[in-house]
VOGU-3710 file (C-alpha; in Angstrom, 3 decimals, decimal comma):
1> xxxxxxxxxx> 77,413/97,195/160,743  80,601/95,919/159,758  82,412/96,856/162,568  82,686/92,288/163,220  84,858/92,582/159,721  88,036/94,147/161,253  90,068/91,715/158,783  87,940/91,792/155,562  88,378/94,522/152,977  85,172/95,053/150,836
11> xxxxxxxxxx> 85,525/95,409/146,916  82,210/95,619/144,602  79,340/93,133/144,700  79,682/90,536/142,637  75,979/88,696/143,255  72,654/89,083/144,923  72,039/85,715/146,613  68,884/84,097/148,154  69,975/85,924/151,806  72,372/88,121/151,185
21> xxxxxxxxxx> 74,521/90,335/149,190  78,239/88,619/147,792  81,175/90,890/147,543  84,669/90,908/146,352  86,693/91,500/149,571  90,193/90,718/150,790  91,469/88,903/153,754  94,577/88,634/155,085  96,035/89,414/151,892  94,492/86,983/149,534
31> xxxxxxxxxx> 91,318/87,458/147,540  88,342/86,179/149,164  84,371/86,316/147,875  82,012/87,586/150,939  78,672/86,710/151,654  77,106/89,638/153,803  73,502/88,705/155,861  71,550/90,760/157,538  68,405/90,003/159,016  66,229/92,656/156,761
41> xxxxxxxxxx> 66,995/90,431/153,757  65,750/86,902/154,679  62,553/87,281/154,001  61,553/86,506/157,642  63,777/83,065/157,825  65,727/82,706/161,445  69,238/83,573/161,070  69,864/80,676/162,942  68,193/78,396/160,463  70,336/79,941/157,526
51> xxxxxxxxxx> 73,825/79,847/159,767  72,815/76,095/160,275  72,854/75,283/156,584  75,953/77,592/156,046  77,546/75,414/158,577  77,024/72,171/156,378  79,184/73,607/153,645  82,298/73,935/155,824  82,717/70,157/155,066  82,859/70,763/151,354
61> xxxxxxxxxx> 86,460/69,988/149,480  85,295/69,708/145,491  86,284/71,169/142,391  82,369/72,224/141,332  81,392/72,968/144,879  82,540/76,526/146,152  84,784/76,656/149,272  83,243/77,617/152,753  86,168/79,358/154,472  85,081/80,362/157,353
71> xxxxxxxxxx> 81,787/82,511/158,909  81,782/85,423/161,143  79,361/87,039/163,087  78,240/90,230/164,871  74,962/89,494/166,261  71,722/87,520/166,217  70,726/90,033/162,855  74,179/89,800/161,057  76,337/87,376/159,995  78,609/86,633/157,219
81> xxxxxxxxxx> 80,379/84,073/155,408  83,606/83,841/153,866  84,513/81,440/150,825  86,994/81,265/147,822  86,308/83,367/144,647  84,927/81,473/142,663  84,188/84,344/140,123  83,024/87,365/139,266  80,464/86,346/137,415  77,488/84,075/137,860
91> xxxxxxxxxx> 75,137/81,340/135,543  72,198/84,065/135,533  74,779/86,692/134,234  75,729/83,966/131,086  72,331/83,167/130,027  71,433/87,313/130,096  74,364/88,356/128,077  74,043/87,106/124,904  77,068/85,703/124,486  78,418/82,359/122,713
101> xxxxxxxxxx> 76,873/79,705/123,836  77,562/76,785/122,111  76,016/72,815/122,484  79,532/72,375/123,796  79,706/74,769/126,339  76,158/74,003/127,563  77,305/70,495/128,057  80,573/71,269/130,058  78,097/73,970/132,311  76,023/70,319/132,341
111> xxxxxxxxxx> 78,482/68,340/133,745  80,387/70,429/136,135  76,440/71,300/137,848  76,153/67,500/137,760  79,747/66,572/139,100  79,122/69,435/142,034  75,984/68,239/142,687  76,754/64,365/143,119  79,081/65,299/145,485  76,345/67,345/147,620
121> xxxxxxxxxx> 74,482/64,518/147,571  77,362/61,888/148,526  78,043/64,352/151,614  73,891/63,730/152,599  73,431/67,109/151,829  70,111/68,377/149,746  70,976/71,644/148,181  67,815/73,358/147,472  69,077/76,427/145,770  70,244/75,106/142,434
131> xxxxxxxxxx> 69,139/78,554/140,612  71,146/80,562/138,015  72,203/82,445/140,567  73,734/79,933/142,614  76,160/78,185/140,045  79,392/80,607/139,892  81,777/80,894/136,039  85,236/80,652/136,991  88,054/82,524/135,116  88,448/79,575/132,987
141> xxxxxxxxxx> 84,661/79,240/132,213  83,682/76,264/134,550  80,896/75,837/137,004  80,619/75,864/140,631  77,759/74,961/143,016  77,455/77,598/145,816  74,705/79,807/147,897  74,734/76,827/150,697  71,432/78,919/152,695  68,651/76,396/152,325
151> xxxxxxxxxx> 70,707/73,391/152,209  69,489/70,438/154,488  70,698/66,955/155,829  69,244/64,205/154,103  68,246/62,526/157,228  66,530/65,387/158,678  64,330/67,550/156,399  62,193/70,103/157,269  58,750/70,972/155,912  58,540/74,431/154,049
161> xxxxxxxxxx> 61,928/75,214/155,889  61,806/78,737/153,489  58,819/80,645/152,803  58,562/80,947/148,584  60,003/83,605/146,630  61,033/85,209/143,300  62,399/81,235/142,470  59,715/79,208/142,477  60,329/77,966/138,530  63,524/76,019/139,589
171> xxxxxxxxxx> 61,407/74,636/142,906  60,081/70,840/142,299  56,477/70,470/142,541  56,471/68,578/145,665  57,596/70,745/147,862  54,732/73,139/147,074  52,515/70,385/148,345  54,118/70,550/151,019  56,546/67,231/151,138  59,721/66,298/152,358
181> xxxxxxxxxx> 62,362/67,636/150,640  64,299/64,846/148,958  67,550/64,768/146,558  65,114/64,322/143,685  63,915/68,320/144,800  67,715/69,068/143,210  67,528/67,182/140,371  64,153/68,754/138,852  65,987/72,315/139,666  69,142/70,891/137,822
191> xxxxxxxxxx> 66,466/70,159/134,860  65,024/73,702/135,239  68,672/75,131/135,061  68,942/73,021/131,167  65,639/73,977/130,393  67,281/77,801/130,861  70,766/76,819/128,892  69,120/74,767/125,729  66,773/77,781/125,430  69,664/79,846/125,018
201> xxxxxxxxxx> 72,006/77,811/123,210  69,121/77,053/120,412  68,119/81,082/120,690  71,653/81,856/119,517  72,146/78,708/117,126  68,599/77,703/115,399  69,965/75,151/113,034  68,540/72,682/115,615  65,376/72,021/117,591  65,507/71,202/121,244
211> xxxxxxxxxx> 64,421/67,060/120,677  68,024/66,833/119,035  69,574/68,035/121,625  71,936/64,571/122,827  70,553/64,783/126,265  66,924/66,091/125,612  65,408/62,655/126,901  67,624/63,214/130,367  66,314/66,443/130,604  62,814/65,214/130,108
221> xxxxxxxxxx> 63,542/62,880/132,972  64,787/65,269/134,967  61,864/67,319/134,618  58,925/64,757/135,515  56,357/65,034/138,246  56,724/62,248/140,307  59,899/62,148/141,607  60,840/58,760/141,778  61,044/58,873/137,592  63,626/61,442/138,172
231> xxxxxxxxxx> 67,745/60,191/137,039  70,201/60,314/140,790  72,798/62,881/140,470  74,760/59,978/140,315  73,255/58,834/137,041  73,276/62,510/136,069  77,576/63,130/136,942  77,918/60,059/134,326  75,611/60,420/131,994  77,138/63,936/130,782
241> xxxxxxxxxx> 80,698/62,969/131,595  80,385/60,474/129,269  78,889/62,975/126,649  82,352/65,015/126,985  84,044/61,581/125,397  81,483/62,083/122,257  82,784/63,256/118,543  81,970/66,603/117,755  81,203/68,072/114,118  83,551/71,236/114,323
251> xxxxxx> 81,426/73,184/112,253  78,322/72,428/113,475  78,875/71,397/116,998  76,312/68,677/116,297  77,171/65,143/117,612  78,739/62,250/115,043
//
């Protein structure tokens, strides 16, 4: 099955994505992450469709945004795709471990998502896998956008591209009823993805309630119904850049 791999050298998995299985692996000397797909794991999606969207990511150069290197494949039921290492470790891991979590921390997770995900959207690309387990912790505890599977072109979306699965609480409500896919389908899964963080951040630190949270009403926005009340990723990348400029309480990590 790997036999197509003849330069890679697999370490441990590192992730489970939407399609496939992400591993440590070397190439060529220098540490690489790689995704493996095999047909038996998409859920009954066309390889082709999922190469396609793999293919948009190639064109990605940005700090938040995970590094398509280059795909490989043996055959119409495998394929895989190599990118930087972006870390072991994964936004689903954080909010299961129990660890510090702080109102400043969420906020830098907050605006690296945001930052990565403007630029997605600047490139005409809508993402449609903003989950936990899409947003890779570097070493130095920042965020990156990757698991590029579902992602479409702006200018040509498709209907129910991907049949539903085990993710549906990050999925905007319009795409169950069957709608184009829009940029505003990322931005109520970037709300989901606070929803996740406050809950932990406020689990670990209860001194506070979620309304005094400094972006609760952007995450309310985030979150509506009808899209067109939802914030642009745009509005989004400044809105918590500018919270990173904000005085902090050292003690309480509360806002002045």
């Amino acid at each position: 099955m790997l036999s197509f791999l003849t330069d890679v050298k697999l370490a441990k998995a590192i992730s489970v994505g939407s399609f496939g299985v992400i591993y440590r692996a070397t190439q060529h000397g220098r540490e690489v992450a790689l995704k493996l797909v095999q047909h038996s794991t998409t859920t009954g999606t066309e390889l082709s469709s999922i190469i396609a969207s793999e293919r948009l990511a190639l064109r990605f150069e940005d700090s938040h945004a995970v590094k398509t290197l280059q795909i490989l494949y043996k055959d119409t039921r495998h394929f895989a795709v190599i990118m930087e290492l972006p870390g072991t470790r994964n936004l689903h891991d954080v909010l299961n471990s129990k660890e510090d979590f702080t109102l400043r921390r969420r906020l830098k997770f907050a605006m690296n998502i945001s930052s990565g995900l403007r630029y997605i959207h600047e490139m005409n690309i809508i993402h449609l896998d903003l989950i936990p387990t899409s947003i890779f912790i570097t070493e130095n505890d920042m965020c990156k956008i990757g698991e590029f599977g579902r992602c479409q072109l702006k200018d040509f979306p498709q209907i129910n591209q991907y049949p539903f699965d085990g993710n549906q609480y990050f999925r905007a409500p319009e795409l169950f009823r069957g709608n184009l896919p829009t940029f505003k389908a990322d931005i109520f899964s970037f709300g989901a993805l606070i929803e996740k963080m406050i809950t932990l951040e406020l689990y670990l630190d209860q001194s506070r309630t979620c309304k005094e949270s400094p972006d609760f009403n952007m995450y309310c926005a985030c979150c509506q119904l009808e899209l067109f009340k939802r914030p642009s990723s745009h509005a989004l990348a400044i809105f918590y850049l500018n919270l990173q400029y904000c005085r902090f309480d050292q003690r309480s990590n509360r806002i002045k």
